[in-house]
C-alpha positions in Angstrom: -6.0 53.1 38.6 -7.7 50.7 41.0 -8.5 47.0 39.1 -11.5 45.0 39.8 -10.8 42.0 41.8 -10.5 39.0 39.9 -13.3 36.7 39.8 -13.7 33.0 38.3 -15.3 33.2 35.1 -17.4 31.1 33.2 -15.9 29.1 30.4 -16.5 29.2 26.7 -16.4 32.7 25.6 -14.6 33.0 22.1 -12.6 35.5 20.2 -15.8 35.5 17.9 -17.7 36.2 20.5 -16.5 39.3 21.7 -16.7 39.8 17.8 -20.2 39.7 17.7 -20.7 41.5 20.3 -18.7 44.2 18.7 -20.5 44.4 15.7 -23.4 44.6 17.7 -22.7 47.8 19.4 -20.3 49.5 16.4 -21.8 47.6 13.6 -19.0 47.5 10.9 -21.0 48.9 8.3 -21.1 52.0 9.9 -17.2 52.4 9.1 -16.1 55.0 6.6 -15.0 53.6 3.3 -11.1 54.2 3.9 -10.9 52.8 7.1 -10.1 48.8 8.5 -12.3 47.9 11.5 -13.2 44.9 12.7 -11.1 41.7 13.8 -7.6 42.7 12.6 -5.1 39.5 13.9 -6.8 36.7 15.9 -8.2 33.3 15.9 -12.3 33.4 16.7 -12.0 29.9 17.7 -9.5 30.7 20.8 -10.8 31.6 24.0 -11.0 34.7 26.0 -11.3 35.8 29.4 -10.4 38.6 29.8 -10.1 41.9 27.2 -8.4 45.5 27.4 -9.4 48.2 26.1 -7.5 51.2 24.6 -7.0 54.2 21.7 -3.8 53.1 21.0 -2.2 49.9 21.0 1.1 51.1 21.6 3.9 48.9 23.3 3.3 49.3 26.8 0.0 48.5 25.9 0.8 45.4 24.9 3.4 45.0 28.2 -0.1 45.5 30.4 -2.3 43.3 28.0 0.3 40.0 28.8 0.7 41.0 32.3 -3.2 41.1 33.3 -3.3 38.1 30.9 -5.4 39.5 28.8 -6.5 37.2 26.0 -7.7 40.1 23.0 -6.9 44.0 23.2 -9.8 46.3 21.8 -8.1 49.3 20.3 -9.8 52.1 19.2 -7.5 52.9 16.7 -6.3 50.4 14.0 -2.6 49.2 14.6 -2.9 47.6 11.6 -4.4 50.2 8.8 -2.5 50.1 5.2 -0.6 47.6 3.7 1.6 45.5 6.0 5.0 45.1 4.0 7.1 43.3 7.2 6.6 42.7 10.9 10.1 43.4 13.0 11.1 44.2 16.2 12.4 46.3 17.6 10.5 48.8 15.2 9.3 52.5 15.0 5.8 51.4 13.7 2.6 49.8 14.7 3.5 46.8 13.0 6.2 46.0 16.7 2.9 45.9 19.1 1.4 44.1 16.6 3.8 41.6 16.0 4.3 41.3 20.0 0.6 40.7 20.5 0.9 37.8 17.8 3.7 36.1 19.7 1.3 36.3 22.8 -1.4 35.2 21.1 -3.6 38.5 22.0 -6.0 39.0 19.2 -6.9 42.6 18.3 -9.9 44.4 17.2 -10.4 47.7 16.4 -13.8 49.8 16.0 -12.6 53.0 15.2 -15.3 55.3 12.7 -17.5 52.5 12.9 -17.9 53.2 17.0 -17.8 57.0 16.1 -21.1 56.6 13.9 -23.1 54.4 16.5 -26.2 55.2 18.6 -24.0 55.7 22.0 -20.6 55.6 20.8 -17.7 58.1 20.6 -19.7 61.3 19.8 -22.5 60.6 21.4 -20.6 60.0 24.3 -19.2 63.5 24.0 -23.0 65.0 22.7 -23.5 63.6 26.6 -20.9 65.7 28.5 -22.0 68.5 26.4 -25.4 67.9 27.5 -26.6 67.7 24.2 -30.5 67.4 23.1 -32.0 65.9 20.0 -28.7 65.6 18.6 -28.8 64.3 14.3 -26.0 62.6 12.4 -24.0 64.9 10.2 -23.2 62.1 7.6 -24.8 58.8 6.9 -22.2 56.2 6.6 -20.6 55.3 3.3 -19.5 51.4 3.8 -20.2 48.5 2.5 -24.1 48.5 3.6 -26.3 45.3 2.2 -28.3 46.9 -0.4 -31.4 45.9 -1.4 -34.3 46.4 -3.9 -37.6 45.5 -4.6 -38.1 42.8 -7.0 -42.4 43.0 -8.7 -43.5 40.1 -10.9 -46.7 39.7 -12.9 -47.8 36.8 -12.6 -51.1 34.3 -12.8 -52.8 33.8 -9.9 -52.9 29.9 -9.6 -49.1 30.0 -9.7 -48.4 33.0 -7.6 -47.2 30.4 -4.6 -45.0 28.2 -7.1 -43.3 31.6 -8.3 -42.8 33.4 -4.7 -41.5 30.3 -3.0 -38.8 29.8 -5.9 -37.7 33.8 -5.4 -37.5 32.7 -1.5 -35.9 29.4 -1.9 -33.0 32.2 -3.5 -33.0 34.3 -1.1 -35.7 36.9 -1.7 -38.3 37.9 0.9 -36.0 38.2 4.0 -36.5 41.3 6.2 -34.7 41.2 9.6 -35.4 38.1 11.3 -38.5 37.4 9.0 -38.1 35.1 5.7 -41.0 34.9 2.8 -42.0 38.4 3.0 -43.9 39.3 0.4 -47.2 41.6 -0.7 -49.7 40.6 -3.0 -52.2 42.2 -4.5 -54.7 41.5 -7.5 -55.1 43.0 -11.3 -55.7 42.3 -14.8 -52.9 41.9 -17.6 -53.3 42.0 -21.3 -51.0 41.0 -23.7 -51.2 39.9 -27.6 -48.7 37.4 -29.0 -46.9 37.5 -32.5 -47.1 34.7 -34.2 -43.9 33.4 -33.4 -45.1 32.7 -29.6 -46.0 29.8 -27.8 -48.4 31.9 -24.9 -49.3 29.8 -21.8 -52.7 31.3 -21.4 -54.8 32.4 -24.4 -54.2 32.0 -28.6 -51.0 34.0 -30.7 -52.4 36.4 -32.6 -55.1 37.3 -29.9 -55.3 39.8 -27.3 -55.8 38.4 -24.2 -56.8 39.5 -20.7 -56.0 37.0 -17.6 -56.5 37.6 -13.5 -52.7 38.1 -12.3 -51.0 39.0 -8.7 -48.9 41.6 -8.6 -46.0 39.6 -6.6 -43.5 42.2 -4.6 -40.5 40.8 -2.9 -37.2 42.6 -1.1 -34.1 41.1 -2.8 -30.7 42.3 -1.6 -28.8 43.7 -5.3 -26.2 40.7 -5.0 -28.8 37.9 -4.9 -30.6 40.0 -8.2 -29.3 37.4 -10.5 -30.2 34.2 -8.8 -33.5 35.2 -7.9 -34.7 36.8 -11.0 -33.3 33.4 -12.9 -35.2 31.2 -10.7 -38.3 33.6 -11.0 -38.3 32.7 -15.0 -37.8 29.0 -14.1 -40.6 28.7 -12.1 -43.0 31.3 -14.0 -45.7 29.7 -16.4 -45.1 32.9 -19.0 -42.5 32.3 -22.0 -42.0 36.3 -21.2 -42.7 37.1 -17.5 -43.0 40.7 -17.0 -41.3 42.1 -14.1 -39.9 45.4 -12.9 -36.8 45.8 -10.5 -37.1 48.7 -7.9 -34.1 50.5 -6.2 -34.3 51.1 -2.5 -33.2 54.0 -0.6 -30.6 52.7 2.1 -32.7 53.1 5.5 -31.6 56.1 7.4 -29.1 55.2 10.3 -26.8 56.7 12.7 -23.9 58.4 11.0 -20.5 60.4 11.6 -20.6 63.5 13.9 -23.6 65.1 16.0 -25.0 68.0 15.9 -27.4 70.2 18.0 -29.1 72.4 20.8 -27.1 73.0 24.2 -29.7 72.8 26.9 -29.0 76.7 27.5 -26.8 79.3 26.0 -23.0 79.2 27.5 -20.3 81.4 27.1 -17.4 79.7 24.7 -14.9 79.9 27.9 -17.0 78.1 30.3 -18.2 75.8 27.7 -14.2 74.9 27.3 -13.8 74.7 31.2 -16.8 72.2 31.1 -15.4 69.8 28.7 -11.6 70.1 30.2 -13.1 69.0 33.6 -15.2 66.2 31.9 -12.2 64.5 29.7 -9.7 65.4 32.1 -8.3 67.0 28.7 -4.9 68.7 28.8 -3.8 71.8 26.0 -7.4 72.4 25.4 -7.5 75.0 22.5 -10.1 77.1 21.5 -11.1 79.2 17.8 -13.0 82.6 18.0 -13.9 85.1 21.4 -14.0 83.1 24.4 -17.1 85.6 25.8 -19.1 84.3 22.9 -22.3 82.7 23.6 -22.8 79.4 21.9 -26.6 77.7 22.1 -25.7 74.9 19.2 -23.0 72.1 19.2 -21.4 70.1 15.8 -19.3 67.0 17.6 -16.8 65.8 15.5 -14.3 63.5 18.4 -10.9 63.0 16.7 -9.6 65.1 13.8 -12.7 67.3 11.9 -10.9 67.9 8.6 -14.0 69.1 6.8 -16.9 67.0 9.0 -18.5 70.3 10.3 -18.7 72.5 6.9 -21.6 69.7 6.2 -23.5 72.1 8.5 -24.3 75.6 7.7 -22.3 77.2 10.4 -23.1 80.5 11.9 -22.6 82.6 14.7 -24.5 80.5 17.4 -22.5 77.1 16.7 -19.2 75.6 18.2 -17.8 72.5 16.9 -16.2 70.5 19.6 -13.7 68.1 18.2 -10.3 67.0 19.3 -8.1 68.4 16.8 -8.3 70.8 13.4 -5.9 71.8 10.6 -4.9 75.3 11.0 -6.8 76.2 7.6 -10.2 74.5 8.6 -10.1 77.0 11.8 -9.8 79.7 9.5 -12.9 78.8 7.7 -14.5 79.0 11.2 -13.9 82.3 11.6 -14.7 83.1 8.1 -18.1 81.8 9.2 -18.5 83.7 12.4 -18.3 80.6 14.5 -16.3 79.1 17.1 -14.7 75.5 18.4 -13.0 73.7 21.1 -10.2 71.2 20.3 -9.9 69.2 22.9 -7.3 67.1 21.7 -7.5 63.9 19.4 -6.8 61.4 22.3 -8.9 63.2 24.8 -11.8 63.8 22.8 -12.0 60.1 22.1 -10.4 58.4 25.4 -14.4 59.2 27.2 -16.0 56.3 25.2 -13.7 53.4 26.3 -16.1 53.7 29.6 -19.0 53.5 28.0 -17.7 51.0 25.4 -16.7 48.6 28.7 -20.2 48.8 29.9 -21.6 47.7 26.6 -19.2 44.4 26.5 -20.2 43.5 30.0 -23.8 44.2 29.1 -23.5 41.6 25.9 -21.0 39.4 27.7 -21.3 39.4 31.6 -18.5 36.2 31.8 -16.1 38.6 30.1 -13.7 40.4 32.1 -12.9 43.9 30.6 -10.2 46.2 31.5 -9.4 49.5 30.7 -5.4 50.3 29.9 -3.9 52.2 32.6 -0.7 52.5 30.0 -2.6 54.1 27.1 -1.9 57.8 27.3 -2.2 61.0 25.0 1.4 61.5 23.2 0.6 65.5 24.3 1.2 66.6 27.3 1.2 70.3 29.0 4.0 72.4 30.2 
């Protein structure tokens, strides 16, 4: 594979850096629950000119990472994924290319489901080849998402200001890049106090009517406490009345793709399509290779049961890389069809597009894409 020619480049890009960048195109979030993506071993002080990217951060991966001098590796695939108990080498697990990237100081970062959910990443990248149109989500992700609700207070309309900048000053009111969000609108509460109370407004024993603002503010569910304490600190009522509102999560990109070919295609030539796009090798395929297929369900990697989350029928194929023998049972059962392409081949396609996007976000960055890294299948 041909390398770009090496050119000077500018000082002053960090490990945290190409971090940020990261997140930007596969924001972690987007990760299933059970998986570990993000910055895995690294300093995001150190500096870094140059990265490489690859599925699998195997040894010889690591041999080409010190050799280009490449400061961080980008692996697709977590080296590092449950509990580390030692770091050896020689060694018959992850933990050896790990342990050599640590002793040349390479830091590592791995995407993995988190680049498999985003706008442009691994399976839309293969929705692409497919020539895919209006292609949805199959699942919305089910990580750790900042979760937010709407916080509504009652209260007087001389000390609506005094009350909303106290909810802002802890950390209500923030939406995207905007800070002291808030809606207001006007009304009339009524109360009567026993006469155990001390009202602010009115006589005990009296039933009262006052001009109040409805006060509405977004408060993200782990600020609840703080915000609602400084709401009553700063709130004229002995008993402010106020009503918490949970938010539906807004809808995002998610795991898998599904949806309409741009015309009906034979199973077969829909295989040969995809074998010449990936450069896939062992391609295997589930049902009549004469069938006609008009709608896609993309699943890059292992499916398990991703495509049962769509009500499979006789027009779909589900294109993934690699399926347990029962789950392409259940395909048939179903009347439908799918192309395994091969875990590492069905995934390998978005490094390309994953390089673009770092140059894009970091143009003084030079990135690399492993010549070593190579599917543990090969033909006969």
């Amino acid at each position: 594979m041909a390398r770009p020619k090496r050119t000077a480049k500018a000082p002053g890009i960090a490990v945290g850096d190409v971090c940020e960048a990261m997140e930007r195109i596969a924001p972690t979030h987007l990760a299933q629950e059970w998986d570990n993506v993000g910055l895995l071993l690294g300093d995001r002080r150190a500096s870094v000119r140059r990265t490489l990217l690859a599925i699998d951060l195997m040894n010889d991966v690591v041999a080409e990472a010190v050799r280009e001098r490449c400061e961080m590796v980008v692996a697709y695939h977590p080296p590092i994924f449950k509990a580390i108990r030692r770091l050896t080498s020689p060694g018959l697990d992850s933990g050896d290319a790990v342990l050599r990237c640590a002793r040349s100081s390479i830091a590592i970062y791995s995407p993995h489901t988190a680049l498999d959910a985003a706008d442009g990443g691994t399976n839309d990248v293969i929705a692409g080849l497919c020539g895919l149109t209006g292609s949805h989500s199959i699942e919305q992700p089910a990580g750790d998402i900042e979760r937010n609700c709407k916080l509504v207070v009652f209260v007087p309309a001389d000390a609506a200001d005094t009350v909303a900048d106290a909810m802002f000053a802890s950390g209500a009111g923030r939406i995207g890049d905007y800070e002291k969000c808030s809606f207001r609108i006007g009304g009339t509460g009524t109360f009567r106090g026993s006469e155990s109370t001390q009202p602010a407004v009115g006589q005990r024993g009296r039933y009262e009517t006052v001009d109040e603002i409805r006060l509405e503010a977004i408060t993200p569910r782990r600020l609840l406490y703080e915000v609602v304490t400084a709401l009553r600190g700063a709130h004229p009522y002995e008993e402010p009345a106020f009503d918490v509102y949970p938010l539906q999560d807004e809808p995002g990109p998610g795991i898998g793709r599904h949806g309409p070919l741009p015309r009906p295609i034979t199973l077969a030539a829909l295989s040969r399509k995809l074998t010449k796009a990936t450069g896939a090798t062992g391609v295997q395929i589930v049902g009549d290779a004469g069938r006609t297929v008009s709608r896609a369900v993309i699943c890059a990697g292992a499916a398990g049961s991703l495509p049962f989350g769509v009500p499979l029928d006789g027009e779909h194929v589900v294109i993934t890389g690699e399926m347990r023998h029962h789950d392409a049972l259940a395909i048939v059962r179903r009347g439908s069809s799918a192309i395994a392409l091969g875990h590492w081949a069905s995934e390998k396609p978005v490094l390309a597009t994953l390089a673009d996007a770092i140059r894009t976000g970091l143009p003084a960055l030079e990135v690399l894409i492993s010549a070593a890294d190579r599917d543990p299948f090969t033909s006969v």
